[in-house]
N, C-alpha and C positions, 0 to 999 in steps of 0.2 A: 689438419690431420697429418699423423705420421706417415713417413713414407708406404711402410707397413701395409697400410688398410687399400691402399689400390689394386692388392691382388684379391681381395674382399671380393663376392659381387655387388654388382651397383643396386642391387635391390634388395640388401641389406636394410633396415632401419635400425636406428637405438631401441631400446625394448624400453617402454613406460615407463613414465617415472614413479607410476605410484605404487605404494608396494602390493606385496603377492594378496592372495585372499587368506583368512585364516585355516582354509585345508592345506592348500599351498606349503604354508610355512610349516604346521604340524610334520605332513610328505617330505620335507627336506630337512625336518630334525630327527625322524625316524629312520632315516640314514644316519647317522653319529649312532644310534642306537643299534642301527644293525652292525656295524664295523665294527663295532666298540668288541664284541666278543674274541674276534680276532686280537685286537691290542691285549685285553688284560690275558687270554690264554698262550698269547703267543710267548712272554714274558714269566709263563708258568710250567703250564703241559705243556706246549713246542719245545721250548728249553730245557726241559726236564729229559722227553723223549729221546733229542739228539743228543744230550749229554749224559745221558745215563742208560740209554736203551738202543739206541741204534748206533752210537758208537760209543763206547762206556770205559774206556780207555782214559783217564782225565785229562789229559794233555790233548788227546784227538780231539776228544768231546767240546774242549776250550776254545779248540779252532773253526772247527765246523759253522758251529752256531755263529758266530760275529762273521765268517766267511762267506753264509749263505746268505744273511743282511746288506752286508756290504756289497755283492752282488747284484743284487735286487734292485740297489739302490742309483748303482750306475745303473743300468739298465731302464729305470723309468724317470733318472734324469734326463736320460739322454730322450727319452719319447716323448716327455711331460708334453713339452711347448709345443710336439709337434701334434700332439692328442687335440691341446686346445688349441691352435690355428684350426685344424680340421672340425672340429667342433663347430667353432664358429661361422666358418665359411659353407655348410651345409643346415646351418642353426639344430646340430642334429647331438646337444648334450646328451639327453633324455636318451640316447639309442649307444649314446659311449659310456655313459652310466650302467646300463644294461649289458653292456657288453664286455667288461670291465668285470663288475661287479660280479654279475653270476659266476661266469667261468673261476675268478677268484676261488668264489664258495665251492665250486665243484672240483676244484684241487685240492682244499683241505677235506673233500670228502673222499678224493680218492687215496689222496696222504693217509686217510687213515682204515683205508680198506688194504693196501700195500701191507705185506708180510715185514713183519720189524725187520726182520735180514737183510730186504731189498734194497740198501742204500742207494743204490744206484740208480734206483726211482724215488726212493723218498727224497732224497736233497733236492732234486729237480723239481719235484711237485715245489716243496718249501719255496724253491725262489719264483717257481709262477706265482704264488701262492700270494707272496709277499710284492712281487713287482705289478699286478694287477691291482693288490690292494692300494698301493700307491696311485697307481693308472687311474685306480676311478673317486679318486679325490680329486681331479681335473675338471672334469664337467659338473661333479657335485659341488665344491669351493664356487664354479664359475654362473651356478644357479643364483648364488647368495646376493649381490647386485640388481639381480630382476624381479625378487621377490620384496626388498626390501628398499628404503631409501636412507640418506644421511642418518634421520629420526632414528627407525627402528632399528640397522644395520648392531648395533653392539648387542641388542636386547637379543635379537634373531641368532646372530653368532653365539653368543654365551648362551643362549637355551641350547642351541646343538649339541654344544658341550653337555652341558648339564643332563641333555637325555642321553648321552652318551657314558659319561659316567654310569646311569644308571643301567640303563641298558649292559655294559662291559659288565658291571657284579653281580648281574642277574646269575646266567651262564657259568661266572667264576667261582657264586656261591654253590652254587647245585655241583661241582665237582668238589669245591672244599668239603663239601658233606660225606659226598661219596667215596672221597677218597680217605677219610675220617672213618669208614667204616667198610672201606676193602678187602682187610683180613676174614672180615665178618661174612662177607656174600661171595669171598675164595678171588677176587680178581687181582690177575698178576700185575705188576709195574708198568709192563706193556699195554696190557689189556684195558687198562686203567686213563696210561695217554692217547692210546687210539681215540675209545669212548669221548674222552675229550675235544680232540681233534674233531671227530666227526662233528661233536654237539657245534663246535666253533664254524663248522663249515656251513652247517643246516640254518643254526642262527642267523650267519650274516646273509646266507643266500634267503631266507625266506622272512624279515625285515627289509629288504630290501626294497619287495614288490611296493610297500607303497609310494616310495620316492620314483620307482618306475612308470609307475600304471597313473600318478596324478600330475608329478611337475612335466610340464609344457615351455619347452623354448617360447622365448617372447618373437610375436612381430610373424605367426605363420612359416610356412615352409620357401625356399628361397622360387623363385620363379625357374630355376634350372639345377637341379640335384646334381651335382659334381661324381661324377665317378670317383672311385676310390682311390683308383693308383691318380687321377690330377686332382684329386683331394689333397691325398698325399706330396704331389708336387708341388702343387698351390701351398699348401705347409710348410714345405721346408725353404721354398722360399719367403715367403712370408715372414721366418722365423728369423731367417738372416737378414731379411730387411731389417725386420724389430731391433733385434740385437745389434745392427749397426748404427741402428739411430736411436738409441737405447739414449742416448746423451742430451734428447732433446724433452727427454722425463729426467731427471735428475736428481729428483728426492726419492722417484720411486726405483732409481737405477742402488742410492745409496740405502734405501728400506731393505732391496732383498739383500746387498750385500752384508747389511749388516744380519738380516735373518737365515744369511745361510751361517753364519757362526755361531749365532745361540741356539738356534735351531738345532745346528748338530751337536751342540752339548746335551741340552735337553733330549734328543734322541738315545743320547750314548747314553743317558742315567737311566733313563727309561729302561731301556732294551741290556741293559748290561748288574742295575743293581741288583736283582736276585743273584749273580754271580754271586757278587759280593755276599749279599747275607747268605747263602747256599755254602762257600769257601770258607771266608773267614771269623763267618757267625753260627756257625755249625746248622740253619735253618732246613728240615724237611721241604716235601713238598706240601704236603698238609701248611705248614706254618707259611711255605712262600705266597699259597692262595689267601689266607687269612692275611698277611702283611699286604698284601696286593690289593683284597677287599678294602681295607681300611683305609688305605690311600685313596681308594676310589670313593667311599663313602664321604670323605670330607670333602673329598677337590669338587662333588657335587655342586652344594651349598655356597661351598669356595669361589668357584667359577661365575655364580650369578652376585656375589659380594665384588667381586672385582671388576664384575661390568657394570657395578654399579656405582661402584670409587672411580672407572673411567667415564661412567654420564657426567659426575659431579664434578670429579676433578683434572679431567684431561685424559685422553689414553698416551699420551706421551709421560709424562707425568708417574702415571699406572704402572707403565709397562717397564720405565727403569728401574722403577722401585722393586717390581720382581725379579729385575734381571742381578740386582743388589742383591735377591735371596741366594738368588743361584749361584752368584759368585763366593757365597760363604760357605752352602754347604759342602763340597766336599774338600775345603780345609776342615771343618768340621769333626768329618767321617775319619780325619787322622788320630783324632785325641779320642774316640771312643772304642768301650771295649766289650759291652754287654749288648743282648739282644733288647733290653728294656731302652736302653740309648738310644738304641737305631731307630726303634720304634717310635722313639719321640721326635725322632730326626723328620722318620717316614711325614710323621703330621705336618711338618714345615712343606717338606716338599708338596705335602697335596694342596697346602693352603695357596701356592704359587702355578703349580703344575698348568692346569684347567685355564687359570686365569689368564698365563701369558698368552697360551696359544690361541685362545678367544679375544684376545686385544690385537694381538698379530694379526689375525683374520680380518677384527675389522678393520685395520689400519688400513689393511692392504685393497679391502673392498672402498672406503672412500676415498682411495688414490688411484682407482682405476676405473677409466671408461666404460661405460656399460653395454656401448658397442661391440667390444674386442673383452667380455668380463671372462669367457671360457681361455683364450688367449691368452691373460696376462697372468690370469688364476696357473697358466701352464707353465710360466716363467715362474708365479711364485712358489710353486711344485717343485719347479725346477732350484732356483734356490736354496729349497730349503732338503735337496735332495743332493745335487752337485756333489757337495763335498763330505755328505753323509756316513762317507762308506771312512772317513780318517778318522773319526771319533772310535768307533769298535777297533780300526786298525789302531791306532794308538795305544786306546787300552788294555789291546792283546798285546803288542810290543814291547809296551812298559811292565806289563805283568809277568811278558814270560822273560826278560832282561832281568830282573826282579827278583827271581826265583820262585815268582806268583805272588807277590804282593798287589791283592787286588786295590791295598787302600790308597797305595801310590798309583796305583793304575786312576784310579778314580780322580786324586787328585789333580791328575796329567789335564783333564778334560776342562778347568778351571780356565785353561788360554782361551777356548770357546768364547768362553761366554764375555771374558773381558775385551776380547776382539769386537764383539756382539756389541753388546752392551757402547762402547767407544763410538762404533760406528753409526749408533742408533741417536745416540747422542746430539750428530750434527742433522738426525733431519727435521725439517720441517715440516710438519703434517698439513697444518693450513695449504702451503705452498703448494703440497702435491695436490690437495680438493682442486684447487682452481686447476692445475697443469690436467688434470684428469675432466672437468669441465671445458676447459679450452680443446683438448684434444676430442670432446663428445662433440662439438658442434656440424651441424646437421649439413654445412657445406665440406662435399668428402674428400676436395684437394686441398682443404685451406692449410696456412703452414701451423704446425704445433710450436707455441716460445712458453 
């Protein structure tokens, strides 16, 4: 065992190997289903809002939004690892889920209770809003391991996806509608993203409950509940331990580094291509939710095709082959010049989107111990969060260098992924199963090779 797990307590156990029940796993995919509203609105009506309504200035509006991301994103890097050490050392996910989660929802409800004027609450809420949301992908990611085994682990992952897509265009439809007929029922532009806002906040807080109320840390409550401030100490050292003998995991030291580079490409497309089609494809807001629907209707279907070319054909294998897509499109987005383009573009992107990040997941769950699964799930949070905040900064850099060329902006974010992609390259997955087996063994000082 790594150095790491001695600040553990000693009456810790590994949680079971066999997987969850099937309520279990339903409760941890209705999670991806509750959050998913936040992702597709946040990329619609959040973006719309701060850029057109609470600062409507174009050049402000351009900074804001990538500014109040990037933010966030330090911010629950810097917390990830130490959420999941704490997690784990009080086996207490199920209550940082909860704690995480809701508060989340109840910021984007008060974000949109806040007078559009108010900026000096509304930005604030946004980055609680969004660095919570991150927060409580810690102890949710770090469930995925106890409910599941080797077997199931891709099938479980990419269903989360899959309800999560659907869940995300549920929410996204019902505003494309309404906002399709706004003139009609008199609602202003404001009036319109609030609505939204709120719907996004109610969604994710009230999806939620059932990942709350049914998943159960494995293995009972510890024999001494930790206070919180030497929770928190017990954490931060812990965390330094880990990360100093980080070196004694070695595929999975080189899995996150290579997933915090593609990772942060794939963030920056996400969270920055309505830019794009909103600037330089002249796209409404109406047309951004319908382009955003549509992505999400295919990356559905997409998402369980791709964990299913990873059963058959390797997730290593898989998961280059999509990092291949990602490295094309946005030379791509240079040569094209119509909204019909883009849209064909949009289907590429969704056939890969779902897919990586569900082979990522499971990668990272059959590389890691299932003693330490909240833990390492908070390093791989943290990875793919670290350096999150240069993707936006980049392609606001390049864009406003540029004179707002968003499409060289886009192209900027191509280093991502070939970084990614390169470094993903050298690992070995088998190698890390076993490093993650050796390091579960049930003697708690033995050494980790």
């Amino acid at each position: 065992m790594m150095a790491a797990a001695s600040t553990v307590p000693q009456q810790c156990e590994p949680p079971p190997a066999a997987p969850g029940s099937r309520a279990e796993i339903f409760a941890w995919t209705m999670y991806d289903w509750a959050n998913s509203a936040y992702s597709t609105l946040l990329i619609t009506v959040v973006l719309h809002y701060v850029q057109k309504v609470v600062a409507p200035d174009e050049a402000t509006g351009a900074v804001l939004f990538p500014a109040c991301i990037s933010v966030s994103m330090l911010i629950a890097a810097a917390l990830s690892p130490i959420v999941g050490a704490m997690a784990d050392a009080n086996r207490s996910k199920r209550r940082w889920l909860a704690g995480t989660a809701l508060p989340g929802a109840a910021a984007a409800v008060l974000m949109a209770a806040a007078p559009s004027d108010a900026t000096w609450l509304i930005l604030p809420l946004f980055v609680v809003m969004s660095t919570l949301f991150d927060l409580a992908l810690v102890p949710y990611n770090g469930f995925l391991p106890e409910i599941t085994d080797e077997r199931t682990i891709n099938r479980v992952s990419t269903w989360g996806f899959a309800m999560g897509y659907l869940g995300g265009s549920l929410p996204l439809l019902l505003v494309a509608l309404v906002v399709g007929h706004s003139e009609d029922i008199g609602l202003s532009d404001a009036a319109m993203d609030r609505a939204g806002i709120l719907l996004l906040g109610l969604w994710w807080g009230l999806f939620s409950l059932p990942s709350i109320l049914v998943l159960r840390d494995r293995g009972g409550p510890p024999a001494r509940r930790e206070p919180l401030n030497r929770a928190a100490g017990i954490a931060v050292r812990q965390v330094c331990r880990t990360l100093k003998n980080l070196r004694s995991f070695p595929v999975l030291l080189l899995f996150l580094l290579a997933y915090l580079f593609y990772n942060d490409g794939i963030a920056t497309v996400v969270t920055q291509a309505n830019t794009l089609a909103g600037k330089d494809f002249h796209y409404t807001l109406a047309e951004m939710c319908w382009l955003t629907l549509w992505i999400q209707w295919i990356a559905l279907p997409a998402s369980l095709i791709v964990g299913w070319l990873a059963d058959h054909l390797g997730r290593k294998p898989t998961l280059l082959a999509c990092l291949a897509v990602w490295i094309v499109l946005p030379v791509i987005v240079m040569f094209i010049e119509s909204k019909e383009h883009l849209l064909y573009l949009a289907v590429v992107l969704a056939l890969v989107m779902g897919g990586t990040q569900a082979v990522s997941r499971a990668i990272m769950g059959s590389i890691t111990p299932p003693r330490h699964a909240a833990e390492f799930f908070g390093f791989f949070n943290l990875s793919g969060k670290a350096a999150s905040f240069l993707g936006p900064a980049l392609f606001a850099l390049v864009a406003g260098l540029s004179g707002g060329q968003t499409k060289l902006a886009a192209l900027s974010i191509v280093v991502f992924f070939l970084l990614g992609a390169g470094l993903f390259s050298r690992v070995d997955v088998k190698a890390g199963r076993r490093q993650a087996l050796d390091a579960d063994s049930p003697t708690p000082d033995a050494p980790t090779h």
